[in-house]
N, C-alpha and C positions, 0 to 999 in steps of 0.2 A: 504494500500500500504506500509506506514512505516514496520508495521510486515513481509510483506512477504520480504522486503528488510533485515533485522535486523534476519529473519530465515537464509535464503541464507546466510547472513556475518557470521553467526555461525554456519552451516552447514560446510562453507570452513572453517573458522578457525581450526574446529574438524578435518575436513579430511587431512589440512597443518600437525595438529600436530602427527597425528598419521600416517602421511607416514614420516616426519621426524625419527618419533619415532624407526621406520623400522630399522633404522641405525645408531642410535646411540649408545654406547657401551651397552654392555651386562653384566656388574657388578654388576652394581648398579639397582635392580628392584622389580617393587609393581606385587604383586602378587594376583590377584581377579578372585574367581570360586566359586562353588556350591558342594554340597555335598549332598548324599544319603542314605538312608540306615535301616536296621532295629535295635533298639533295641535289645541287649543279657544284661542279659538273659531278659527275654518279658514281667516280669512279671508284671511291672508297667505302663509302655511304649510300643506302636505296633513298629513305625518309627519315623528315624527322616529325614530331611531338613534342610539342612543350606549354609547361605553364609561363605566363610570364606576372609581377606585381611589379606595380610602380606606384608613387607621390607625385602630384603636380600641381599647381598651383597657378593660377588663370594672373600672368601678372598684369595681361588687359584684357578687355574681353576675348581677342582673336589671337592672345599669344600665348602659350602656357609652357612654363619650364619644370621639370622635377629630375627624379633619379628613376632609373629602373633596373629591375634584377629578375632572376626566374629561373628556369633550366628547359632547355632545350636536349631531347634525349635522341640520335641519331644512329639509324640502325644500319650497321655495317652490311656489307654485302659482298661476296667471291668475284672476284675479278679475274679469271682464269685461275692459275692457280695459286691464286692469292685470296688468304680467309679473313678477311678484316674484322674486328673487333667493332663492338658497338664504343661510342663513346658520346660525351654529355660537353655543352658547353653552360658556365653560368655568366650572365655578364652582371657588371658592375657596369653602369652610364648615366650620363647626363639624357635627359627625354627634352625633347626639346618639338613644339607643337604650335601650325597656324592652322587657325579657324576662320577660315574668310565671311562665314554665318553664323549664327545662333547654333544652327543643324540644318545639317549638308554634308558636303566633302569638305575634309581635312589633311595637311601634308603633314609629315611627321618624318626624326627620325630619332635612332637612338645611338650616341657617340661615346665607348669607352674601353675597355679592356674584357674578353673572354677569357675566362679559364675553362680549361678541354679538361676534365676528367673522365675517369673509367680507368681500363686497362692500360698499363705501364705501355704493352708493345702494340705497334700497330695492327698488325695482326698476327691470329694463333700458331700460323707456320714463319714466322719471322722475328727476327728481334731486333728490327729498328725502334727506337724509342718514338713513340705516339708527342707532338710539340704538348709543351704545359699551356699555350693560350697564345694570345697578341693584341692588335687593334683588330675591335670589336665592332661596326657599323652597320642599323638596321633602319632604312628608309621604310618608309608605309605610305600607299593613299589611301584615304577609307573615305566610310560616313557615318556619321556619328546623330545623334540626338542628347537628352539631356541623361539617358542612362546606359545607352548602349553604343560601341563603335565598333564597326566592321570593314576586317582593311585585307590589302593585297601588299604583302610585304616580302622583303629579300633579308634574308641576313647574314652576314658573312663574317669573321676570325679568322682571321690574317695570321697565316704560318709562315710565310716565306718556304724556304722549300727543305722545310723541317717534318721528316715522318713520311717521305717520299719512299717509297720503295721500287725501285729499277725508274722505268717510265712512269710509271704511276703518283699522280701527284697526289698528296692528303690535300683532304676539303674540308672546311668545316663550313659552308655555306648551302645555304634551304631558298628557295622560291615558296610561296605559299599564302595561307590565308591564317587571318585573326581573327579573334572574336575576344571583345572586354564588355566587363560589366563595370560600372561608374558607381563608388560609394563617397557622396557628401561628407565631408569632415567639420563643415560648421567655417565660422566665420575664420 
């Protein structure tokens, strides 16, 4: 009985806060979606998946600056006889966003450093060492409303030609789609 009272207390609490949330300003907000998409070029990696979270803050109405962070999870794939390893990128960056409307299309991108984890070697029959990260850069165009934004984005981790094996060059970059959900932080 305690449980399902102590579910219910926190069932309403969630629901208080996020109809609050409904109306409160729209400056100041966290930013939490998904991501999709294949690898280019493919040679190391099929697809990838990721969450991503961000802060931003509308410093005018049509410009908004934050940070953002997330993980991106890309799944290796055999390139002849080459078995590559899945591997993860997290970035660390500046979000840097124009709004030419209220809600419409929006340009964005996101500028910082990737860190590549998973597996030490690139892949399972080789022991080149997999890069640790580099410069990080994720353009988007989307459309956005006041709670949702849906975009066509690239994003790519700059190896240099670190975790290359023979011809084959490592990639850490995805083609794909987004999806965020917009939560109000209040004034």
């Amino acid at each position: 009985m305690k449980s399902i009272k102590k579910s219910v207390l926190a069932i309403g609490l969630v629901t208080a806060g996020l109809l609050s949330a409904q109306s409160a300003d729209m400056r100041n907000m966290l930013k939490v979606g998904a991501n999709g998409g294949f690898a280019v070029p493919a040679e190391n990696a099929g697809g990838a998946l990721g969450l991503d979270v961000s802060y931003q803050n509308l410093v005018t109405p049509g410009f908004g600056l934050g940070i953002a962070t997330g993980y991106t999870h890309f799944f290796g794939r055999d390139n002849g006889n080459i078995n590559n390893n899945d591997f993860g990128v997290v970035p660390v960056a500046a979000l840097i966003r124009v709004y030419p409307k209220q809600t419409g299309f929006y340009l964005g991108t996101d500028l910082g450093y990737g860190f590549i984890v998973g597996d030490e070697k690139v892949a399972s029959n080789s022991a080149v060492q997999r890069p640790d990260g580099g410069f990080y850069i994720k353009p988007e165009i989307g459309y956005h409303n006041r709670d949702w934004n849906f975009a066509l984005q690239y994003q790519k981790t700059f190896t240099g030609d670190k975790g290359e094996i023979g011809s084959q060059k490592y990639s850490a970059g995805a083609l794909g789609v987004g999806v965020g959900y917009n939560i109000p932080l209040g004034k």
